[in-house]
MIMAR-668355 format. One line per 3 residues: number of its first residue (from 1); for each residue x negated, y negated, z of C-alpha. Coordinates in steps of 0.05 Angstrom, whole numbers. Example, Ala and Ser with C-alpha at 12.3 -4.5 7.8 and 13.67 -1.06 7.14 Angstrom:
! MIMAR-668355
1) -246:90:156 | -273:21:143 .
//
This chain:
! MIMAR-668355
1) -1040:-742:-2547 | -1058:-667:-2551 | -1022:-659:-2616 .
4) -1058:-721:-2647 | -1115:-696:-2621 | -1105:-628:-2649 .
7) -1089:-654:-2715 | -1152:-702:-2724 | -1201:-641:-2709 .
10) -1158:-605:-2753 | -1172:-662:-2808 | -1248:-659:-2789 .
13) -1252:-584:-2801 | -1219:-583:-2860 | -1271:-635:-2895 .
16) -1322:-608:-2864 | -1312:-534:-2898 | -1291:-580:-2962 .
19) -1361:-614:-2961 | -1391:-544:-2954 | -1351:-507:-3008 .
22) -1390:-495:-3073 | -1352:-479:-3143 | -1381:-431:-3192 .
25) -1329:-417:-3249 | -1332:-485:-3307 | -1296:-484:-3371 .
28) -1338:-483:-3442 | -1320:-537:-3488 | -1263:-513:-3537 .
31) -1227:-471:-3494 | -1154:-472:-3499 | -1100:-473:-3439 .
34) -1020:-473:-3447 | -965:-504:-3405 | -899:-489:-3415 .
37) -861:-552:-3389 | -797:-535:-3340 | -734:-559:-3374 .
40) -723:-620:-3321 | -784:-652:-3343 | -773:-698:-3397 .
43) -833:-721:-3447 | -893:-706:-3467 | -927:-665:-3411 .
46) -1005:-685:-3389 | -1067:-648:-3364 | -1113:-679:-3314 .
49) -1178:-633:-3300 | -1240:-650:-3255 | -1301:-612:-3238 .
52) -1365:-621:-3199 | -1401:-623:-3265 | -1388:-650:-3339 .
55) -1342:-722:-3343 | -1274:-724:-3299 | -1214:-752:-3339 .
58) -1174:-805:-3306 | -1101:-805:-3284 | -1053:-779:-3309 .
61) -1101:-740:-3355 | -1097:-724:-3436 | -1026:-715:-3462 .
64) -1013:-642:-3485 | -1006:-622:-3569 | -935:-591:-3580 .
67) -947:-517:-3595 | -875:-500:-3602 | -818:-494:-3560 .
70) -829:-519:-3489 | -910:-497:-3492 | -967:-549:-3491 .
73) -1038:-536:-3507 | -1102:-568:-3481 | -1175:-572:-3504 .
76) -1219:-558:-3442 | -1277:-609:-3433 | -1341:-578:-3417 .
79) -1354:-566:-3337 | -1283:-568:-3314 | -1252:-522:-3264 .
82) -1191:-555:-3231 | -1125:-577:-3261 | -1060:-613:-3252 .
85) -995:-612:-3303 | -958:-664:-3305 | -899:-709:-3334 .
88) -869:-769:-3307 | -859:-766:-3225 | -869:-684:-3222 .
91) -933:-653:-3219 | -955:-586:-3197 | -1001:-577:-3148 .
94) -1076:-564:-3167 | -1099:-505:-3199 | -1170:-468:-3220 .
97) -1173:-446:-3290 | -1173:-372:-3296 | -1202:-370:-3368 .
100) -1192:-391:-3437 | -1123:-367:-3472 | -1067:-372:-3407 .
103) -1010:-401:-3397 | -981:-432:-3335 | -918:-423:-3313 .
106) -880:-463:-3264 | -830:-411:-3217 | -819:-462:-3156 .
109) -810:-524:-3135 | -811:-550:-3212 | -782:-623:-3192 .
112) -833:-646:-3143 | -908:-665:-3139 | -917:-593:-3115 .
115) -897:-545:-3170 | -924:-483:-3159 | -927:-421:-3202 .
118) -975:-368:-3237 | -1016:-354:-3303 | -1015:-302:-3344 .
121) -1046:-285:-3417 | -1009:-326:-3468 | -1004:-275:-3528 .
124) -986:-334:-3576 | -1056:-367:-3569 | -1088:-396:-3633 .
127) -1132:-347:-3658 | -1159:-398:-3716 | -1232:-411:-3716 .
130) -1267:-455:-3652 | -1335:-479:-3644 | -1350:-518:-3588 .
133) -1414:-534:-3549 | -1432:-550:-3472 | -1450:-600:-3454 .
136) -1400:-642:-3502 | -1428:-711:-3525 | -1469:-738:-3466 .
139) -1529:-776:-3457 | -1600:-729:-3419 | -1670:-753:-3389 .
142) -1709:-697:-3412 | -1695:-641:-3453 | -1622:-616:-3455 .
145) -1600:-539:-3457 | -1536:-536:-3503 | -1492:-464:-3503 .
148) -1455:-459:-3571 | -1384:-431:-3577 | -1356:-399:-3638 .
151) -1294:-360:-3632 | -1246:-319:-3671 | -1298:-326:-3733 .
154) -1340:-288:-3770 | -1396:-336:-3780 | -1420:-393:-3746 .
157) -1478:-456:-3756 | -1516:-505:-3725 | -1554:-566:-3759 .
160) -1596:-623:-3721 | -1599:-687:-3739 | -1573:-665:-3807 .
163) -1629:-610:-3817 | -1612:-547:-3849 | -1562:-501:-3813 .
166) -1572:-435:-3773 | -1538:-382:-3751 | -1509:-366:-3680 .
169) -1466:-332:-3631 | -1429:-341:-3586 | -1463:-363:-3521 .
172) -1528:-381:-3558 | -1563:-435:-3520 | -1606:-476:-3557 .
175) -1656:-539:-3532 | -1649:-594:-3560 | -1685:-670:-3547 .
178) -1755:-650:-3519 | -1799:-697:-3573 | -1741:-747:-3564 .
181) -1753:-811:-3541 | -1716:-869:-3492 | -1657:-892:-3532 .
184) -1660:-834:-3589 | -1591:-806:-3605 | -1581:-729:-3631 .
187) -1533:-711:-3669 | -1512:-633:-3667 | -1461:-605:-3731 .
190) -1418:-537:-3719 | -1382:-506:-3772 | -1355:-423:-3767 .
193) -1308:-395:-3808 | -1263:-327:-3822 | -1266:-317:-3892 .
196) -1211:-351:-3889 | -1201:-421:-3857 | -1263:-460:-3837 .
199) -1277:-507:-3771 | -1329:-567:-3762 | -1347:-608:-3701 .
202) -1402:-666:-3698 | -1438:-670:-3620 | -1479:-731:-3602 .
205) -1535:-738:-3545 | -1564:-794:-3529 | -1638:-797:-3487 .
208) -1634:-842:-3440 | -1685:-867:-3376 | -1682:-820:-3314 .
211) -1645:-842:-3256 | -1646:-790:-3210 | -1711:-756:-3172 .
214) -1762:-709:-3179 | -1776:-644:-3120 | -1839:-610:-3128 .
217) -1860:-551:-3093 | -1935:-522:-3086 | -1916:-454:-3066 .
220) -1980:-438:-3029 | -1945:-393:-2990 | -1921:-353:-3039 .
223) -1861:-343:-3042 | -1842:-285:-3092 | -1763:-329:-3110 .
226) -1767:-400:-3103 | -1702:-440:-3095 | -1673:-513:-3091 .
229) -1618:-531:-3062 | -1603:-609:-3063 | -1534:-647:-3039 .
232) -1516:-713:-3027 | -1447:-720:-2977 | -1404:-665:-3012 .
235) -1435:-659:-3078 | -1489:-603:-3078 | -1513:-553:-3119 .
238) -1483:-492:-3090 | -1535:-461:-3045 | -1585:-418:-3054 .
241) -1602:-472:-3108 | -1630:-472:-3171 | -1679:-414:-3180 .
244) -1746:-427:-3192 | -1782:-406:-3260 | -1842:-409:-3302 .
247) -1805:-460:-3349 | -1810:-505:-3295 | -1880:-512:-3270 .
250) -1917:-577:-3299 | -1992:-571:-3313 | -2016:-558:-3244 .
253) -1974:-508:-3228 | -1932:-539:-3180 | -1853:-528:-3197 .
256) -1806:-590:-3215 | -1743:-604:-3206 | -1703:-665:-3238 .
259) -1642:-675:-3187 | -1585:-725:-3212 | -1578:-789:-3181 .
262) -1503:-763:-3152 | -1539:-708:-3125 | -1602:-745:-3092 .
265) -1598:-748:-3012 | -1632:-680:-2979 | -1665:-623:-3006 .
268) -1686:-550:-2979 | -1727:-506:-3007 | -1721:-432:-2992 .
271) -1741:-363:-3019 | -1664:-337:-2993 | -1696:-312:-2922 .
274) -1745:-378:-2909 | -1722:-446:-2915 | -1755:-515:-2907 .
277) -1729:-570:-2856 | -1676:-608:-2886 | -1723:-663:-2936 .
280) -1691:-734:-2951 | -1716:-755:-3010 | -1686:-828:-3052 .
283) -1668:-845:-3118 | -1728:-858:-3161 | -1777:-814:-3112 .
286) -1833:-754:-3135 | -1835:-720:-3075 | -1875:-657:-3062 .
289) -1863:-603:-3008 | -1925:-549:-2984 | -1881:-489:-2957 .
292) -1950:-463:-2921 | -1961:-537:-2888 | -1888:-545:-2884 .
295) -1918:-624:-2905 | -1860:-657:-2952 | -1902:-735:-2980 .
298) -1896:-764:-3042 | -1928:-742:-3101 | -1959:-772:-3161 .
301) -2016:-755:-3213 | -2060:-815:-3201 | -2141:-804:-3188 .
304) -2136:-841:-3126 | -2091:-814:-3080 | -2045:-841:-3017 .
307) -2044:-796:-2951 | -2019:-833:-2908 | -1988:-903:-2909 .
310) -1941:-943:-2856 | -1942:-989:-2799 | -1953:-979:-2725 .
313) -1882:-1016:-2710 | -1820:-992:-2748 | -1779:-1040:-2782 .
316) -1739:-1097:-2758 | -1782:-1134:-2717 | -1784:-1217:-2697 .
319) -1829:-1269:-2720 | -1895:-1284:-2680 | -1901:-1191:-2676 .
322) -1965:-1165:-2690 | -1963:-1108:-2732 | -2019:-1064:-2758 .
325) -2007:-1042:-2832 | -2052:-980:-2853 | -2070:-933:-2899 .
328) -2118:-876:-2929 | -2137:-851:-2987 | -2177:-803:-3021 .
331) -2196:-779:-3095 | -2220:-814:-3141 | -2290:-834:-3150 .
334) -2343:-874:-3106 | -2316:-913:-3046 | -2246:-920:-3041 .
337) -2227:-1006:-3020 | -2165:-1024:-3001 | -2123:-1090:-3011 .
340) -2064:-1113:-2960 | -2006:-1165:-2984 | -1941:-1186:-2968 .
343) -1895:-1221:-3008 | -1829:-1255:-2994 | -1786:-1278:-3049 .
346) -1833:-1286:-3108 | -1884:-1313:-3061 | -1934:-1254:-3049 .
349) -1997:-1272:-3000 | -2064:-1235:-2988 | -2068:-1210:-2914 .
352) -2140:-1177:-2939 | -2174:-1172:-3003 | -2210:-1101:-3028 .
355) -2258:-1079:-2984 | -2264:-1008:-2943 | -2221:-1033:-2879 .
358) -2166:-993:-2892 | -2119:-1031:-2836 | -2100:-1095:-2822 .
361) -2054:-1132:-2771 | -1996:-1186:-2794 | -1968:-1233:-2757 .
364) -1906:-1268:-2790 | -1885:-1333:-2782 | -1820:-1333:-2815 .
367) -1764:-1294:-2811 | -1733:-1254:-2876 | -1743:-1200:-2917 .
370) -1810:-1179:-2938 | -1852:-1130:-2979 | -1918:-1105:-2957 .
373) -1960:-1085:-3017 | -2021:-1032:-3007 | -2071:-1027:-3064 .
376) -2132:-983:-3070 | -2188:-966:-3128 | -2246:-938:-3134 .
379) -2322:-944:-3166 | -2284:-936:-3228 | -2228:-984:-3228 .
382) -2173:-914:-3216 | -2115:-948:-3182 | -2054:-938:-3138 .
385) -2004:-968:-3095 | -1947:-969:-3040 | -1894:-1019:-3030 .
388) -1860:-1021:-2963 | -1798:-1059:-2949 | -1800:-1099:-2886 .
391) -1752:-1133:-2843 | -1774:-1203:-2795 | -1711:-1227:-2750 .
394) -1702:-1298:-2726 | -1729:-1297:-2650 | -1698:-1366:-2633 .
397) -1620:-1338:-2644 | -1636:-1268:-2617 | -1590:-1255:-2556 .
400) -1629:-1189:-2536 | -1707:-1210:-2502 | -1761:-1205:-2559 .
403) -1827:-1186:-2529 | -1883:-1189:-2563 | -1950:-1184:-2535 .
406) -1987:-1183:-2466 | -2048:-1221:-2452 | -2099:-1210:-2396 .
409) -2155:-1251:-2367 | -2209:-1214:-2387 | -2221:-1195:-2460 .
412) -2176:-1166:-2509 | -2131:-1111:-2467 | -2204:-1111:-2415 .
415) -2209:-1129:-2341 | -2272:-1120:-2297 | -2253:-1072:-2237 .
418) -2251:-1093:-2167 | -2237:-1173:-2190 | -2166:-1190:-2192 .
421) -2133:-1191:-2266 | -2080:-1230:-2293 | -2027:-1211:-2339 .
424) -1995:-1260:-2379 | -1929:-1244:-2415 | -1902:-1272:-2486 .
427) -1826:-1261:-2503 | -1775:-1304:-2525 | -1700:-1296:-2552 .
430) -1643:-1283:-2496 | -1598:-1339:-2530 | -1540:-1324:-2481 .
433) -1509:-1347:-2413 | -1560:-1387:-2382 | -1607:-1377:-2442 .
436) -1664:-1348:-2375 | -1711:-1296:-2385 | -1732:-1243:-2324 .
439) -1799:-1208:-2324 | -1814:-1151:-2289 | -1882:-1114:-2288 .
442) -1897:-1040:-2265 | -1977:-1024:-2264 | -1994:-953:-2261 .
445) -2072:-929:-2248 | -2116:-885:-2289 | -2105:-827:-2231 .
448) -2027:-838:-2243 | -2010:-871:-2171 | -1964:-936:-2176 .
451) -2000:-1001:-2157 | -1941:-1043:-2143 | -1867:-1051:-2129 .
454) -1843:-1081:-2189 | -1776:-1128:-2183 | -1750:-1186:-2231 .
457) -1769:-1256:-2225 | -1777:-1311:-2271 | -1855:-1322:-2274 .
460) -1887:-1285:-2339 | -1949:-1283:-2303 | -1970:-1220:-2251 .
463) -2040:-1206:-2218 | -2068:-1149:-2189 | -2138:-1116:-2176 .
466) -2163:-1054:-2204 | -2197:-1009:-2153 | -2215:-956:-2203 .
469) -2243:-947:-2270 | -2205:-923:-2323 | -2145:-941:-2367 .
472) -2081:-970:-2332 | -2014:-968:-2360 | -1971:-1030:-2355 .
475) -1894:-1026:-2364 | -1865:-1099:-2381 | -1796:-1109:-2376 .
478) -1756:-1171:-2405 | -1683:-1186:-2384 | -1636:-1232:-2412 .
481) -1577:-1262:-2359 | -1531:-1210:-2388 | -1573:-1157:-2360 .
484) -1598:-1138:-2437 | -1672:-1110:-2426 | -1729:-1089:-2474 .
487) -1782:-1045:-2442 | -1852:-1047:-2469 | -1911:-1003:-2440 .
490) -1981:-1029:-2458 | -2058:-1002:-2435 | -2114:-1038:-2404 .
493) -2176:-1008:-2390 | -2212:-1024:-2315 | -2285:-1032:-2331 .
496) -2348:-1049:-2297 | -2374:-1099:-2360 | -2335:-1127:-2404 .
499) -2351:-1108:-2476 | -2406:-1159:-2511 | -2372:-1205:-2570 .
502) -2420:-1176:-2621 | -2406:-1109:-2600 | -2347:-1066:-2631 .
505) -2289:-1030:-2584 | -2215:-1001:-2590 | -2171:-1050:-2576 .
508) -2108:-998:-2583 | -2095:-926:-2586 | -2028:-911:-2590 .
511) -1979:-854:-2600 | -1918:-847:-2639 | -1883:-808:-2575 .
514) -1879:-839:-2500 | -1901:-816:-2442 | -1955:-756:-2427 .
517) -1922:-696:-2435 | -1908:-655:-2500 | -1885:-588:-2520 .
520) -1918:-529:-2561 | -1913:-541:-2635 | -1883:-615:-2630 .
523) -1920:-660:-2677 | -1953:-728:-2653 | -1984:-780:-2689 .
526) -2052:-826:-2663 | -2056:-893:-2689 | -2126:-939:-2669 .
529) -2140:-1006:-2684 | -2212:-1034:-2673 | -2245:-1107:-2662 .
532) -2315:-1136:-2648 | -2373:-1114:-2685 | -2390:-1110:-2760 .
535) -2331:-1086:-2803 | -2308:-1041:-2839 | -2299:-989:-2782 .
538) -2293:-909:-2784 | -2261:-867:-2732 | -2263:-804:-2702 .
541) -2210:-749:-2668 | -2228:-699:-2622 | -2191:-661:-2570 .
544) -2218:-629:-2511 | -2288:-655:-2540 | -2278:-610:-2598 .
547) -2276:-651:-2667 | -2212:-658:-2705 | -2222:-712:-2753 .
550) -2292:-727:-2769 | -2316:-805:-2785 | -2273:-838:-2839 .
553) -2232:-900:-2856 | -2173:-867:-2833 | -2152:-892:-2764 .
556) -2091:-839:-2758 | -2091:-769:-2732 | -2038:-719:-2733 .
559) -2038:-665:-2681 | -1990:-618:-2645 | -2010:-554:-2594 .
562) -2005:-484:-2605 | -2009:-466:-2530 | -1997:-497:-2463 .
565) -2053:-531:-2416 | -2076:-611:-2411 | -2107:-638:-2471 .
568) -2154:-704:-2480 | -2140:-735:-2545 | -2207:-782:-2564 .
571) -2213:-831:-2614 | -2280:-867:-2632 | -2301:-920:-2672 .
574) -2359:-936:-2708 | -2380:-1007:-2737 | -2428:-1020:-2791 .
577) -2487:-1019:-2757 | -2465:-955:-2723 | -2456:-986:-2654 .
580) -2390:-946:-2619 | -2336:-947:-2568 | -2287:-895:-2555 .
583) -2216:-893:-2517 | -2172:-821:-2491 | -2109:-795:-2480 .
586) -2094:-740:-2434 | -2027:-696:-2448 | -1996:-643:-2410 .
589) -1967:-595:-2454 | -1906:-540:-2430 | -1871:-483:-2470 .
592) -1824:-504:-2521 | -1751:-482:-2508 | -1722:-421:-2546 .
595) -1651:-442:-2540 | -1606:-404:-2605 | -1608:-473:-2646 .
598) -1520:-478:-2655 | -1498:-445:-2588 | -1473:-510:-2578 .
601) -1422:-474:-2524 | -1484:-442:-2497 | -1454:-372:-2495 .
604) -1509:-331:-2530 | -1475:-329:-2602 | -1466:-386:-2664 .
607) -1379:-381:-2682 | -1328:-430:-2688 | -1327:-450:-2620 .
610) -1386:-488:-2630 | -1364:-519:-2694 | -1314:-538:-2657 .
613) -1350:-566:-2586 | -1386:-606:-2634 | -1329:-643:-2674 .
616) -1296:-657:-2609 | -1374:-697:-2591 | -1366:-726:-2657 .
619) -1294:-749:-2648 | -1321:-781:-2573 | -1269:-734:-2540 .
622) -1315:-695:-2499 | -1398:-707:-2473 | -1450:-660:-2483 .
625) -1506:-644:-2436 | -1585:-663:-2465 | -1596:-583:-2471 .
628) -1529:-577:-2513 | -1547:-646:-2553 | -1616:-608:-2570 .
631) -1576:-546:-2600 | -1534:-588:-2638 | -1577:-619:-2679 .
634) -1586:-562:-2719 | -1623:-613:-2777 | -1671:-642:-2730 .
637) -1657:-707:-2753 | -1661:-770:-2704 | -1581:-762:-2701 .
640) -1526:-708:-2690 | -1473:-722:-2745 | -1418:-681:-2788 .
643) -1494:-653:-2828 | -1504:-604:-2772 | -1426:-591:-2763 .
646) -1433:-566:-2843 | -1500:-535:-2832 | -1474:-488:-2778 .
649) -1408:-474:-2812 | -1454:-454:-2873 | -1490:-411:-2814 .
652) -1429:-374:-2804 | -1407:-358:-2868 | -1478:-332:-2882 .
655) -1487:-389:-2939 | -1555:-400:-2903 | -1601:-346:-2866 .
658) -1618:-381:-2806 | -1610:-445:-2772 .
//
């Protein structure tokens, strides 16, 4: 068991540093390699080469042109590194090109799939005229970059698209495709010559649709270097990235970055001593990253802009859920309206039409896959939108307990104090066993003392009576006869009149973390939903009665602590006839730890032993505590996975500055 053991983390290392690795040596088109074939091989000999770049040739590769003798030769492809020779059922094992002109040798093992042996300069080598250019024929999105090749001549030419020809070197790059359009091919003509034989090649590029994503990066820190560095799995770029230049800032300055669709997954930007959080970004995404905000959202050019949209409940979620769908905007001109849809199939439906309520709740009926469509404009007809995809389950199979809502017998989420209140609980689901449902209710009062002993029973329905203004906090538990429980904690405020139809007031303010307690720095997001009154509503943010967010249509607020004490987070709405209500949070908020992020050994230092702690977590073979979990995830992501493994082996081997 040891030794399997042993040999599985030995596996996981090795693909882990694999995934990390980064190549930096690619062969120009035209160059020339030699083989000279061992005398037990029999036939023509091939050459299979693969790179991270340029096209990969399948198996067994290109056969190899006779030079004389037992030697081969082989026209490099653009972009390729790595090579294997071989004939029939012998192969050698692979090999990294060490420049144009060499010969490999095989000195051992020549009858088995792993000949080895050693490459020297082959004196021999065709010294004829070459031209050759990189990229080969391909297809681009944008503009493409082309270096020329023209060797063992005296004079070399270019033409495009038949124009008249030009002279070059060797190494010239010249751009080619920037006026082109979708579907345009180019066709690129080289021809060199030594006075005495002559060479021609014909390249053609085709423009084709972009596939891949586009990074952005408004440096208003700024940052003197400016780097990308983008991977997806094992493919990446080869860290620090892509360095930044003039040539690529569009007309507001901000730098752009195509990435190829193989390479879209994460990005980080860095100026080789700072670095951005690791930044997901998806295939057919703009996305835009601040470096002094440290704020990564999705960019676009449009007059109206989105800056924020979402919904207060993530996605899946069961039929008969309410769930608030909101938005903001700004830009543009005039008042900004907003439109709320969701379509299923073909089928799309209007939740609510343009006007300034920038929120609105949904309630589905029927189970499947949706789309939720927000629209805005302005005065002047500027538009925008955002499509989220959505996910409604089927309650009625569900084996886990759906709950859904509370209601109370006062108004909406309101009791009178001192006059007992009633809690009535909706959930369904728990298809299993004796298909029963268990409720259990926990009430907690505003001053934080517990105001009953909560056990399981099969009545949805619990009364108690408030003794205290304020806002109580009501845990509801549903369990299913397996034992399968779904905790939900909602708010009711104790007051001494309930709130007047006509009149407006927040029925929710909610937080994207639990409980009451937070750390410095640590980001939290307000969401408030309002009913009664006239609409549209605005809101307001304060904390510790000092205003954060003045009155606007957006009802989300963003906030996080620079030092430690108790904070009350305040939200208040406003009708249209300026009539207003108003609902707080208090938070207690504690030093953030300063743990060395990797020390998952927790010995003071980031090595192998912690690369190797953690695979052993990954491989369920050992546990780790919450404070060695917290190290670990090096990424910050809402998982620890073979990412952070990679990200502190890169650590290490001082591929990245800091973790």
């Amino acid at each position: 068991m040891k030794k399997i053991t042993s040999l599985f983390l030995s596996l996981l290392l090795i693909l882990s540093m694999c995934a990390g690795a980064t190549t930096v040596a690619f062969a120009a088109q035209g160059d020339m390699v030699y083989f000279e074939k061992p005398t037990s091989w029999t036939g023509t000999p091939n050459c299979y080469v693969w790179g991270t770049g340029g096209t990969n040739s399948d198996w067994p590769g290109t056969p190899m042109k006779l030079v004389k003798g037992s030697i081969y030769s082989y026209e490099m492809p653009a972009e390729q590194e790595n090579i294997i020779f071989n004939c029939g059922g012998y192969q050698t094992k692979d090999q990294t090109l060490q420049g144009e002109d060499k010969i490999f040798k095989i000195s051992t093992d020549a009858d088995t799939k792993q000949a080895d042996g050693a490459w020297s300069y082959y004196e021999d080598a065709d010294k004829k005229p070459s031209v050759g250019a990189t990229p080969g024929t391909s297809s681009f999105t944008d503009k493409l970059d082309v270096k020329l090749a023209a060797k063992n001549s005296t004079s070399a030419t270019y033409s495009v698209n038949g124009g008249s020809a030009t002279a070059y070197t060797n190494g010239q790059i010249i751009t080619i495709g920037a006026d082109a359009k979708i579907g345009d091919k180019i066709t690129l003509d080289l021809a060199a010559g030594d006075g005495t034989a002559t060479v021609s090649k014909s390249y053609t590029y085709t423009k084709v649709a972009f596939s891949g994503a586009y990074v952005y990066l408004n440096n208003e820190a700024g940052w003197t270097t400016c780097n990308v560095y983008y991977w997806n799995g094992s493919m990446n770029n080869g860290w620090p990235g892509v360095k930044l230049t003039d040539t690529h800032k569009d007309p507001n300055g901000y730098y752009v970055l195509a990435i190829p669709q193989e390479y879209v997954g994460s990005v980080i930007f860095n100026n080789g001593s700072q670095q951005s959080d690791n930044l997901d970004i998806k295939t057919g995404q703009s996305m835009i990253y601040n470096n002094k905000t440290n704020v990564w959202e999705e960019y676009d050019t449009s007059a109206v802009q989105f800056k924020k949209v979402g919904t207060d409940a993530a996605s899946p979620q069961y039929t008969d859920t309410d769930i608030n769908i909101f938005a903001e905007a700004t830009g543009g001109n005039g008042d900004i309206t907003y439109k709320f849809s969701v379509q299923s199939g073909s089928v799309a439906t209007v939740l609510s039409d343009y006007s300034k309520e920038s929120s609105v709740m949904w309630s589905p009926q029927n189970f499947g896959e949706y789309k939720l469509i927000i629209e805005v404009k302005d005065t002047d007809g500027n538009t925008n939108s955002r499509t989220l995809d959505y996910t409604i389950l089927d309650d009625t199979t569900s084996v886990r307990p759906v709950l859904k809502r509370i209601t109370t017998s006062g108004s909406d989420k309101e009791v009178l104090v001192d006059e007992k209140a009633t809690i009535d609980i909706t959930a369904t689901g728990g298809v299993v066993g004796t298909n029963l449902l268990f409720y259990k209710v926990e009430v907690t009062g505003p001053s934080g003392e517990k105001v009953n002993k909560p056990y399981y029973k099969l009545d949805n329905s619990f009364s108690f009576t408030p003794d205290e203004m304020g806002t109580y906090k009501v845990a509801v538990s549903v369990q299913n006869s397996k034992n399968a429980t779904v905790t939900k904690i909602y708010e009711i405020d104790s007051v001494d009149a309930i709130t007047p139809a006509g009149d407006p007031k927040v029925s929710s303010f909610t937080a994207s973390k639990s409980g009451d307690s937070l750390k410095t720095g640590e980001s939290i997001r307000f969401t408030a939903t309002a009913s009664g009154g006239t609409k549209p509503y605005e809101y307001k943010f304060s904390v510790n009665d000092k205003e954060m967010q003045s009155f606007s249509s957006s009802n989300t607020f963003d906030w996080s602590a620079d030092t430690v004490g108790q904070y009350v987070v305040r939200v208040t709405i406003k009708d249209n006839d300026g009539k207003t209500a108003h609902k707080e949070r208090i938070y207690n908020v504690t030093e953030a730890p300063t743990e060395l992020m990797g020390d998952v050994t927790l010995d003071g230092a980031v090595d192998m032993k912690d690369v190797i702690l953690l695979q052993q977590y990954l491989a369920k073979i050992t546990e780790l505590s919450e404070k060695q979990k917290y190290v670990a995830n090096v990424d910050k992501s809402s998982t620890i996975n073979m990412k952070d493994v990679i990200l502190i082996q890169q650590y290490i081997a001082k591929i990245i500055p800091i973790l």
